[in-house]
FILUM-923971 format. One record per atom (N, C-alpha, C): x negated, y, z negated. Coordinates in steps of 0.05 Angstrom, whole numbers, padded with zeros to 5 digits, always signed. Example, Ala and Ser with C-alpha at 12.3 -4.5 7.8 and 13.67 -1.06 7.14 Angstrom:
// residues 2
-00264-00114-00156
-00246-00090-00156
-00264-00066-00156
-00257-00045-00142
-00273-00021-00143
-00258+00001-00157
// end
This chain:
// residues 286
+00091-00610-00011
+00114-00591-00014
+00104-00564-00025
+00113-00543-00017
+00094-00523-00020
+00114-00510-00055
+00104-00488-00062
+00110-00483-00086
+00125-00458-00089
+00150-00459-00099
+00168-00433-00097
+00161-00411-00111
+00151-00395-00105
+00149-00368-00118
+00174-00354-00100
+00186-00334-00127
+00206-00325-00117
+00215-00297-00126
+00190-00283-00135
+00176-00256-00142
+00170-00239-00120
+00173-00208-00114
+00166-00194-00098
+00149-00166-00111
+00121-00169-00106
+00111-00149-00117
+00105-00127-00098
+00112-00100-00109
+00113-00081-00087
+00096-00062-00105
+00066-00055-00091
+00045-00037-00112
+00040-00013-00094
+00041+00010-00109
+00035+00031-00095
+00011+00040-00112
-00002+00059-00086
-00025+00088-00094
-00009+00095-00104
-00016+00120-00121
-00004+00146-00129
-00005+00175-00107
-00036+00182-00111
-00043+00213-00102
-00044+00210-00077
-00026+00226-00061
-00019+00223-00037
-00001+00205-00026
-00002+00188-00040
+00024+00158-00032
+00050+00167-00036
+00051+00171-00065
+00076+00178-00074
+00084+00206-00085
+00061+00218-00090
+00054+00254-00093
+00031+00262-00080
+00040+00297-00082
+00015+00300-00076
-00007+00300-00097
-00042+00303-00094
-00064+00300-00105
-00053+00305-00133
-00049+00294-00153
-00045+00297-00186
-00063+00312-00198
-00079+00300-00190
-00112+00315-00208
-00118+00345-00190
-00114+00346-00173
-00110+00377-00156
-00094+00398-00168
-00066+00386-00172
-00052+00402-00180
-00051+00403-00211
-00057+00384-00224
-00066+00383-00259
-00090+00411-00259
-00114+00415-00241
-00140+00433-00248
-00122+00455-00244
-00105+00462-00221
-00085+00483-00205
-00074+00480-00242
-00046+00473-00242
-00037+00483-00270
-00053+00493-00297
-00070+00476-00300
-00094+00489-00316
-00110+00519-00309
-00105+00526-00293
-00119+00550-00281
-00148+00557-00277
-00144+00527-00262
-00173+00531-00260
-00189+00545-00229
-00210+00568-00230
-00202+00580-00218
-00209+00583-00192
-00230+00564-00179
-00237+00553-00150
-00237+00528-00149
-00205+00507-00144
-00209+00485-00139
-00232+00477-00113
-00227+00490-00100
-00248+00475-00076
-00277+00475-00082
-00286+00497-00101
-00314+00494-00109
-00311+00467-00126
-00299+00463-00138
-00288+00433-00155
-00299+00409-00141
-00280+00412-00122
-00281+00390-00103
-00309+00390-00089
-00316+00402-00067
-00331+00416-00045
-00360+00414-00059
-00363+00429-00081
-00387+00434-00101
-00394+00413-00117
-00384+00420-00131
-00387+00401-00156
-00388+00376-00161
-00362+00358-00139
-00364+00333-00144
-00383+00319-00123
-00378+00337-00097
-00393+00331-00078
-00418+00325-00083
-00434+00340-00098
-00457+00348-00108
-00471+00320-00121
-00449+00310-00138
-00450+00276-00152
-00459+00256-00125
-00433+00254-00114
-00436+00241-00092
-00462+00244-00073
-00465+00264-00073
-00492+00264-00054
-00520+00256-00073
-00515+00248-00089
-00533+00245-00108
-00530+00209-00116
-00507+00202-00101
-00511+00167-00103
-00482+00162-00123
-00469+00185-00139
-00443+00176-00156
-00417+00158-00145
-00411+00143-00152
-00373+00125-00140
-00357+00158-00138
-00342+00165-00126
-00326+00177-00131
-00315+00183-00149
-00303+00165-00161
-00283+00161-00180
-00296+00172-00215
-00310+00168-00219
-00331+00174-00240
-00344+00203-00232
-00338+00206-00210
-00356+00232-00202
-00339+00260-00211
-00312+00249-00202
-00300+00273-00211
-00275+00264-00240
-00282+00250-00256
-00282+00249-00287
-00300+00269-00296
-00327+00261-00288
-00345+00271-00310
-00346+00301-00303
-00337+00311-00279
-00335+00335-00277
-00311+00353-00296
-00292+00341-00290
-00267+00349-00311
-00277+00359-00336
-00291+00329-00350
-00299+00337-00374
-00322+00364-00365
-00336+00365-00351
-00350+00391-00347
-00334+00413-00353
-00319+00419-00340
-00304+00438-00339
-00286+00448-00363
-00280+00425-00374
-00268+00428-00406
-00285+00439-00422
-00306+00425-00425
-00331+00436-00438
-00339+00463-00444
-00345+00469-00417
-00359+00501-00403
-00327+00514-00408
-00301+00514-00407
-00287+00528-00419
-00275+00543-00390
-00273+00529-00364
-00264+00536-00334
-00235+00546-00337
-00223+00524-00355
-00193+00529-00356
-00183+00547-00379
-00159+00555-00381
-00148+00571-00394
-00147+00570-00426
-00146+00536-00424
-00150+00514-00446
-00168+00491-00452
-00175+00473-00469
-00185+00454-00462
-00172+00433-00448
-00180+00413-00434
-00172+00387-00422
-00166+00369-00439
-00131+00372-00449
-00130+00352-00477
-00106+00323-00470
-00099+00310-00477
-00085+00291-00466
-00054+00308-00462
-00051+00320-00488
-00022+00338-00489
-00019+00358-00460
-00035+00367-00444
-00032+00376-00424
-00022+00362-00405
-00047+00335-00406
-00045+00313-00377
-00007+00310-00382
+00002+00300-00405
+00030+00297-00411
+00043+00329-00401
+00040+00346-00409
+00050+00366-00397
+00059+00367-00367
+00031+00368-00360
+00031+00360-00325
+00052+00348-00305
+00046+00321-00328
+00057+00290-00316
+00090+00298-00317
+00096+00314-00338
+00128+00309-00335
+00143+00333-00310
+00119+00343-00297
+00133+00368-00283
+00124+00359-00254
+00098+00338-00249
+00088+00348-00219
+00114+00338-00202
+00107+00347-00179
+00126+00336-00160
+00119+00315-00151
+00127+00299-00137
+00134+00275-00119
+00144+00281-00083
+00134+00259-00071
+00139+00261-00043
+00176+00252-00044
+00187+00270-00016
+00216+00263-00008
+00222+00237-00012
+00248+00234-00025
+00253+00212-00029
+00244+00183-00055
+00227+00199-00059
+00211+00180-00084
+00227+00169-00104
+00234+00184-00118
+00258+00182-00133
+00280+00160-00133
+00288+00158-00112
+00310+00135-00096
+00310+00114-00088
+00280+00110-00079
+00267+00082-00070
+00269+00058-00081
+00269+00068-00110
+00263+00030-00114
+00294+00022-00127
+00317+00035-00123
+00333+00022-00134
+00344+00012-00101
+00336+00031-00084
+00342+00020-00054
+00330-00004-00047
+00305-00004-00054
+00282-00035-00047
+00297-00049-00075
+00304-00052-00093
+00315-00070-00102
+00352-00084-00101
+00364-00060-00080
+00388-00072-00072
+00384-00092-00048
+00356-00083-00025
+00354-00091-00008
+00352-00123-00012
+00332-00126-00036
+00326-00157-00039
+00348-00169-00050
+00366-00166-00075
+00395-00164-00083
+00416-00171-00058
+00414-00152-00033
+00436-00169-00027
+00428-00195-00002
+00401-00183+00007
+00383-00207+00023
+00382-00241+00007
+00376-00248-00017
+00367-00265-00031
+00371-00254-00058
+00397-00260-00067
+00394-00256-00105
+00378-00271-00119
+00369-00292-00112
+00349-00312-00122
+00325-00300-00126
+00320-00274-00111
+00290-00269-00105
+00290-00243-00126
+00267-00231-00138
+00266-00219-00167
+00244-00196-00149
+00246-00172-00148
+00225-00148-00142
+00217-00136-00161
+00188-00134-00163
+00177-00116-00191
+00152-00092-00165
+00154-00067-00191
+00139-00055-00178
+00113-00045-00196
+00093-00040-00184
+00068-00033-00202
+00051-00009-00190
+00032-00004-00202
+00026+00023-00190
-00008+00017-00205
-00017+00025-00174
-00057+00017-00184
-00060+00044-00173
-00073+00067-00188
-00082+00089-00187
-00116+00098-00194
-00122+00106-00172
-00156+00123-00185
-00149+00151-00205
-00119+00153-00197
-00119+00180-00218
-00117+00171-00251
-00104+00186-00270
-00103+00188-00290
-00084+00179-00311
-00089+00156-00324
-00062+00142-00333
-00047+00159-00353
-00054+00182-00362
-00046+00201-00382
-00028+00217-00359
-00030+00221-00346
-00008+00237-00325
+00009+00226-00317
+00005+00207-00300
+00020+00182-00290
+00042+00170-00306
+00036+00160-00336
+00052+00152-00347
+00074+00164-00359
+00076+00195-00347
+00094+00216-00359
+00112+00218-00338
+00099+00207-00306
+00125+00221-00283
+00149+00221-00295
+00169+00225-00276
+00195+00218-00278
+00199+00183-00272
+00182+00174-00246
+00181+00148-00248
+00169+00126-00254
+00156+00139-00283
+00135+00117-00293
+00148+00095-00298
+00177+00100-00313
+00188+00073-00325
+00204+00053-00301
+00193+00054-00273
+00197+00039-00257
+00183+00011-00242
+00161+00029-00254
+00141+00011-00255
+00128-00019-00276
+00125-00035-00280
+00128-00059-00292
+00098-00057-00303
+00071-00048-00291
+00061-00037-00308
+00039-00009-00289
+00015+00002-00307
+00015+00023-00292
-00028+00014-00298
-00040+00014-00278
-00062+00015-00283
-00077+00036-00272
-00097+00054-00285
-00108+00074-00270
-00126+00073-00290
-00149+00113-00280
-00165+00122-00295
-00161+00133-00326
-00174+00121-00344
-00173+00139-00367
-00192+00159-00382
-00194+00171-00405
-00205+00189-00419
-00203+00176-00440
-00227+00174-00464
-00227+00178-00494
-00231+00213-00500
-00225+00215-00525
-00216+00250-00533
-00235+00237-00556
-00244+00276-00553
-00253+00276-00581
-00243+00273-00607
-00250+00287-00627
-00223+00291-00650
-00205+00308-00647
-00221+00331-00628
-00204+00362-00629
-00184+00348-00607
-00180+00327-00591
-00161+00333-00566
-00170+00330-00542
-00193+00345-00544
-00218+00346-00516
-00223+00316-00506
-00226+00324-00472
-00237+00286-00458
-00260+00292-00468
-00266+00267-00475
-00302+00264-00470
-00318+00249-00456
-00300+00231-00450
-00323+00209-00435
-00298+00190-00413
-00309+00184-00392
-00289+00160-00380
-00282+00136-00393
-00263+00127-00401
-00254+00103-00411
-00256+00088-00392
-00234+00083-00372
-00229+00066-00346
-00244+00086-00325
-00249+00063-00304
-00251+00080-00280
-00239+00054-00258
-00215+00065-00240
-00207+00051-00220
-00217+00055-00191
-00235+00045-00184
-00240+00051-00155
-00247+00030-00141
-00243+00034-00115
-00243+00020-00097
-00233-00013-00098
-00264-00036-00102
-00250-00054-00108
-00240-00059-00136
-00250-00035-00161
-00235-00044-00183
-00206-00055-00172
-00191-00038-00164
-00165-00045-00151
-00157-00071-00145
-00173-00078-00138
-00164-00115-00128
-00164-00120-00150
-00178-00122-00164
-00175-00142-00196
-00141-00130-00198
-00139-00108-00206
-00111-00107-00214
-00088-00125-00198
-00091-00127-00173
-00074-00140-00160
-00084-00181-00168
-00111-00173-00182
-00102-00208-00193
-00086-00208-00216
-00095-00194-00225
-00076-00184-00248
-00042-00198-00242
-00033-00174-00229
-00003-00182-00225
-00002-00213-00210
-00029-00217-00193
-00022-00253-00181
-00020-00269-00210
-00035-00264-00227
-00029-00283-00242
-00017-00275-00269
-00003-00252-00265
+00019-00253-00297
+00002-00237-00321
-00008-00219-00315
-00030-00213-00339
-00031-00182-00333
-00011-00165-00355
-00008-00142-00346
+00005-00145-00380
+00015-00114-00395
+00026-00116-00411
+00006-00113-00437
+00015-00099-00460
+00011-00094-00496
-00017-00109-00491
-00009-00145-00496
-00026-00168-00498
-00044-00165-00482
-00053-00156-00462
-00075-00161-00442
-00094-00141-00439
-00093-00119-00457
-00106-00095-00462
-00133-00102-00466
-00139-00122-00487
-00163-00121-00498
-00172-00145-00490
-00162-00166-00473
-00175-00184-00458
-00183-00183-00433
-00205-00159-00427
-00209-00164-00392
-00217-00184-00374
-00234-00209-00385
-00238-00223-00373
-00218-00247-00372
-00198-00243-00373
-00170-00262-00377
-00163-00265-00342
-00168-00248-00341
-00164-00244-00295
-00180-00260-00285
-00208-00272-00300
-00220-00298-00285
-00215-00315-00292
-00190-00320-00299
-00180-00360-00309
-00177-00359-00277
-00186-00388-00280
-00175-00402-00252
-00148-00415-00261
-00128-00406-00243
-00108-00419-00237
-00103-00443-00225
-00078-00463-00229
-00076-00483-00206
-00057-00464-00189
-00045-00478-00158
-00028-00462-00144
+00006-00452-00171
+00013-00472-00176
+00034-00472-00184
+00037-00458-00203
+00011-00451-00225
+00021-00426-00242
+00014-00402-00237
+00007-00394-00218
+00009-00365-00202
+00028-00362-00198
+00038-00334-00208
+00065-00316-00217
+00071-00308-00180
+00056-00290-00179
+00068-00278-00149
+00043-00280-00134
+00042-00298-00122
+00023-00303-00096
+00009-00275-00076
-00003-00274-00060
-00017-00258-00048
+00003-00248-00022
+00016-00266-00020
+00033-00260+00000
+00064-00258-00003
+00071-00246-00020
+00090-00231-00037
+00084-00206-00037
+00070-00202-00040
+00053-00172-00038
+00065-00148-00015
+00071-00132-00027
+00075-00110-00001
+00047-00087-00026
+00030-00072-00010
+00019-00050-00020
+00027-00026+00001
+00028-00007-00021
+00030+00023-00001
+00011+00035-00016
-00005+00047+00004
-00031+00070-00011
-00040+00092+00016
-00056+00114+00012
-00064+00120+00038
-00093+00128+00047
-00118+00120+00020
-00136+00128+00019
-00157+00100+00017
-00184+00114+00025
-00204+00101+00026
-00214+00080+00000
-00203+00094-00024
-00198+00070-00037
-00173+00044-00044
-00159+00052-00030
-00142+00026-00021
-00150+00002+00005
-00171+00005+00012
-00177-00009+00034
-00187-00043+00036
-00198-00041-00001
-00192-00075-00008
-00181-00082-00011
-00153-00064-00029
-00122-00073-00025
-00107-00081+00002
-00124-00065+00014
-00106-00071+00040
-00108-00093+00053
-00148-00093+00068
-00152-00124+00063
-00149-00147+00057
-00145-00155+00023
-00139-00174+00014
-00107-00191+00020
-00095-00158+00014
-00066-00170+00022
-00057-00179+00036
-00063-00150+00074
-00059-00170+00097
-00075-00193+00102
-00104-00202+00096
-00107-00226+00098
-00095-00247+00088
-00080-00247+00067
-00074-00264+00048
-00044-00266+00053
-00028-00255+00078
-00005-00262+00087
+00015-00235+00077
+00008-00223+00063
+00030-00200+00048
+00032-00182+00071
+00039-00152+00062
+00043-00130+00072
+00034-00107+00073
+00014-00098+00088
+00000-00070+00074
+00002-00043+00092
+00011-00030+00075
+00028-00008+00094
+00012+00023+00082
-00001+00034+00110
-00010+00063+00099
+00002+00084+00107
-00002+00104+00087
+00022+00129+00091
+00007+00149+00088
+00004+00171+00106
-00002+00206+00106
+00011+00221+00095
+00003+00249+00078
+00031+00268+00080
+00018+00279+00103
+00040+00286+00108
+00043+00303+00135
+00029+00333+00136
+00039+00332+00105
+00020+00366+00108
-00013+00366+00100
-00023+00346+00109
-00048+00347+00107
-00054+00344+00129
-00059+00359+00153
-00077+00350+00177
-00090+00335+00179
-00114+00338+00160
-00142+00344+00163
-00140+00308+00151
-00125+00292+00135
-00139+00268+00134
-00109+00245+00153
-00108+00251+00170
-00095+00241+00197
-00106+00222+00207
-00127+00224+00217
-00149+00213+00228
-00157+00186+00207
-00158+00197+00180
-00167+00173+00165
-00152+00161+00163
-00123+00166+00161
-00100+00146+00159
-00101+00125+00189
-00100+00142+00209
-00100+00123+00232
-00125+00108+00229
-00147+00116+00219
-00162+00093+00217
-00160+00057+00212
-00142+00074+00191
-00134+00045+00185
-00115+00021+00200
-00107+00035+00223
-00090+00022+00231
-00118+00009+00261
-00135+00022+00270
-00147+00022+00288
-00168+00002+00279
-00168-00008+00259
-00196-00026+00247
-00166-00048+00233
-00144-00053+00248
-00126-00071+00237
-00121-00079+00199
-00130-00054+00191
-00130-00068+00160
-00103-00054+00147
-00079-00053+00167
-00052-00052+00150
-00036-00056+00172
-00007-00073+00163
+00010-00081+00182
+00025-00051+00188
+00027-00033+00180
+00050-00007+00186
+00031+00029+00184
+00033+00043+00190
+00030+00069+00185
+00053+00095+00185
+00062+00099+00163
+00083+00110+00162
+00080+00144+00150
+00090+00170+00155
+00097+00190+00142
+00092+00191+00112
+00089+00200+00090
+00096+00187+00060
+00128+00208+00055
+00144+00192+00058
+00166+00205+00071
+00195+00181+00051
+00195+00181+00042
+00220+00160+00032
+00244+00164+00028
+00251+00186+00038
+00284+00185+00046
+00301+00157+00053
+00320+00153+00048
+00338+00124+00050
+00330+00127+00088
+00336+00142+00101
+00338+00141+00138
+00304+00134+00137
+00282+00146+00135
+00258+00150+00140
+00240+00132+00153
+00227+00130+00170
+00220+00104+00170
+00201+00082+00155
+00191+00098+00142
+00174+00095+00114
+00192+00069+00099
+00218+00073+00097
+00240+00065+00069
+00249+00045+00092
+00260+00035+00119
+00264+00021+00135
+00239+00005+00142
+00219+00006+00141
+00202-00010+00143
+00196-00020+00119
+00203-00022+00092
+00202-00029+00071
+00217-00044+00067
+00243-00037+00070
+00266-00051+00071
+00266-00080+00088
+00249-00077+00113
+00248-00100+00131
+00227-00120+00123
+00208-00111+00118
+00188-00123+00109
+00198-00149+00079
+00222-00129+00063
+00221-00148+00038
+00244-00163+00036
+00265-00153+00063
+00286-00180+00079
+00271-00199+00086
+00245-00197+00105
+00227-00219+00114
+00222-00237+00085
+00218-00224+00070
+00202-00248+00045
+00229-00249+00034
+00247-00241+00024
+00267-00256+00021
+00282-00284+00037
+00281-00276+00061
+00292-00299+00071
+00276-00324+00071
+00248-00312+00088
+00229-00338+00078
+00231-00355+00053
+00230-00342+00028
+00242-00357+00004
+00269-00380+00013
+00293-00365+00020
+00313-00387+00035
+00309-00406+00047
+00283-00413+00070
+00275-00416+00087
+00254-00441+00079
+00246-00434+00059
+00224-00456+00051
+00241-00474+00024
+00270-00462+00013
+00280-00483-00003
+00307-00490+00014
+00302-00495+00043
+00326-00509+00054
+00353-00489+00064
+00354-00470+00053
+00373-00457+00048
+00393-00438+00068
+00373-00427+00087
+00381-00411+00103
+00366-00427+00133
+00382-00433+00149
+00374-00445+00168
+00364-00420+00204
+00377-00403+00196
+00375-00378+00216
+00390-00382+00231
// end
């Protein structure tokens, strides 16, 4: 007899998923004064030198704080500054009380949580407007000096870090308590005390480091859906990638208006796992 989970976890990217680039427009507000030498130069420069990404352009930040690029130093009270002003993609805002009527009136039995696995910066992030939607929030961090100043990477989320987080939420271990226990994500579970299975799962992300996420999930029966903004040409191509090497069920706009088809393919996707729930306790015969 198989085992009722009756949880719907729906995890998004941030930069680009659900806004645009954070840390783009964080160096942009800071005034800092050739992002693309930033990018193009500087971090590039790491990377061609063998750096993860993700670490590559941390330690640049702190460069830049350092050497004195911006107007100010790079202090957490800014990242908060930032966080409570950037914008968000259409529709963002609206989504998840929509994805949680959808499951509501599909299957009241069935419970939707949302989480958010980010390479950006959990000091920004946790200031949006929709941080408190999220159930919990994992990304990159900073330790500060005394004065305020970053100094060093705390976290770094990339690539497959990401999957760990999504064991994370498979097995219930998110929250205050689980801060200072990292290796708590390799208990082996039996089936039955796994919180939300792999295939409960919807992810939305649109970058190259979402691609274990994506992976894991559609293998593992879930949902993995990639999204472009539109006003980026130039990474078009990478987004269809993903659909052309089959490693996501959908490719959508990052567009979430209630009509959009971004928010309708969301919607359908978490009627499917709702009913299935009905479906496997007798309930709904079709």
């Amino acid at each position: 007899m198989p085992y009722m989970h009756n949880t719907i976890a729906v995890i998004f990217d941030f930069d680009d998923t659900l806004a645009p680039d954070s840390t783009t427009g964080f160096l942009n507000y800071m005034g800092l004064p050739d992002l693309k030498k930033f990018w193009k130069t500087d971090v590039d420069s790491l990377l061609n030198a063998g750096w993860d990404p993700t670490p590559a352009y941390l330690y640049q930040m702190i460069q830049v704080s350092q050497t004195k690029q911006t107007k100010t130093p790079i202090t957490k009270e800014k990242f908060v500054e930032w966080g409570r002003q950037l914008p968000l993609h259409e529709g963002v805002t609206q989504i998840f009380d929509k994805l949680r009527a959808t499951v509501n009136e599909t299957n009241p039995q069935c419970q939707i949580e949302f989480y958010l696995i980010s390479s950006g910066i959990g000091d920004i992030l946790r200031e949006t407007s929709i941080a408190k939607e999220f159930k919990h929030i994992w990304a990159s961090e900073f330790h500060y000096e005394n004065t305020g100043q970053i100094s060093f990477p705390k976290k770094v989320v990339s690539f497959t870090d990401k999957t760990r987080y999504l064991f994370h939420i498979q097995k219930g271990i998110y929250g205050p308590t689980s801060i200072n226990k990292p290796f708590e994500v390799n208990k082996k579970l039996k089936p039955e005390q796994i919180r939300i299975p792999f295939s409960n799962m919807i992810f939305v992300g649109d970058g190259y480091t979402d691609i274990p996420c994506f992976s894991l999930i559609k293998n593992s029966g879930g949902v993995a859906i990639a999204v472009f903004d539109k006003n980026h040409v130039e990474k078009w191509s990478h987004a269809y990638q993903f659909v052309h090497d089959s490693r996501v069920s959908n490719l959508n706009s990052a567009n979430y208006k209630a009509d959009s088809d971004l928010a309708i393919f969301l919607s359908m996707a978490l009627k499917k796992m709702s009913y299935d729930f009905l479906i496997n306790k007798g309930i709904y015969q079709g």
